[in-house]
N, C-alpha and C positions, 0 to 999 in steps of 0.2 A: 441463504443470505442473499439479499439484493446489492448487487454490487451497478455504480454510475461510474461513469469514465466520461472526464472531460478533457476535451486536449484544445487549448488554449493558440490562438493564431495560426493552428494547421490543424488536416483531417488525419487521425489516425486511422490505418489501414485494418482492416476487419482481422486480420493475423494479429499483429499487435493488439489488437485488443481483447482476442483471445487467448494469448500468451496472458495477457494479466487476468481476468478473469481467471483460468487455472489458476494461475500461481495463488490471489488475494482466496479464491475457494478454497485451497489446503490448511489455511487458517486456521476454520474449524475442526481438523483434527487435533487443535490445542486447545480450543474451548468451547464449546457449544453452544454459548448464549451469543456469537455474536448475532447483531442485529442487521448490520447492515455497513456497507462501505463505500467511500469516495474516492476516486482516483483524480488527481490533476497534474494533467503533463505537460508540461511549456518549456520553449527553450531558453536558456535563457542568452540574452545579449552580449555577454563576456564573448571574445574571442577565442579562448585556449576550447580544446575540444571537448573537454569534460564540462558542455552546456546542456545535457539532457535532464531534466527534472522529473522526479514522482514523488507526488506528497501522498499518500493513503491517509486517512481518517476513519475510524473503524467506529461502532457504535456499539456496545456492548449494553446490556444492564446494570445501572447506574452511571458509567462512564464513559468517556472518547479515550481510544489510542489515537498518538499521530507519529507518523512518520515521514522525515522529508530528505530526500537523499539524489547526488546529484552527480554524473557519471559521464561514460561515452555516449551511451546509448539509451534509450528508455528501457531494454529488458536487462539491462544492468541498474539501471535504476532503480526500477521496478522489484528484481529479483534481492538488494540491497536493504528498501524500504520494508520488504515482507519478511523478513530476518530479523530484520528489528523489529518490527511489530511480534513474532512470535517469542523473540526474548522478552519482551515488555507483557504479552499476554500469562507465558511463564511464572513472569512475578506476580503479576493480577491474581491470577488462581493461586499460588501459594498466599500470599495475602490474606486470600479470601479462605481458603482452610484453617487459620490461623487464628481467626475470628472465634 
């Protein structure tokens, strides 16, 4: 799977972006057709500390998952959005047996 990581008015540290990389790569031990994923991380402008953002976009066969989830930090973010995407991949594939 090709995984892009954009991080949005700073430079993410090559750590951090290998933390996500693992973590969005575990994905396909839920499904195997993904195709491909988007990462975008920004902070956002609120004050209170919970301004780390990760939105994932995943590209499957026929469909996008999204996931947008928003924290202390980017690898809680991160680790938050990819949870949800594997319960949301979960239902895809039962769906799709179902057919």
């Amino acid at each position: 799977m090709q995984v892009k990581i954009h991080s949005l008015k700073f430079d993410a540290d090559k750590k951090l972006e290998e933390f996500i990389e693992n973590k969005v790569n575990k994905l396909n031990q839920f499904y195997d057709d993904i195709i491909s994923a988007e990462v975008i991380l920004k902070v956002d402008k609120d004050q209170s500390l919970e301004n780390k953002i990760a939105e994932i976009k995943l590209k499957i066969s026929g469909t996008e998952l999204f996931a947008k989830k928003q924290t202390k930090t980017f690898e809680e973010s991160t680790d938050t959005a990819v949870d949800a995407l594997r319960r949301q991949l979960t239902k895809f594939k039962e769906k799709q047996r179902g057919k």
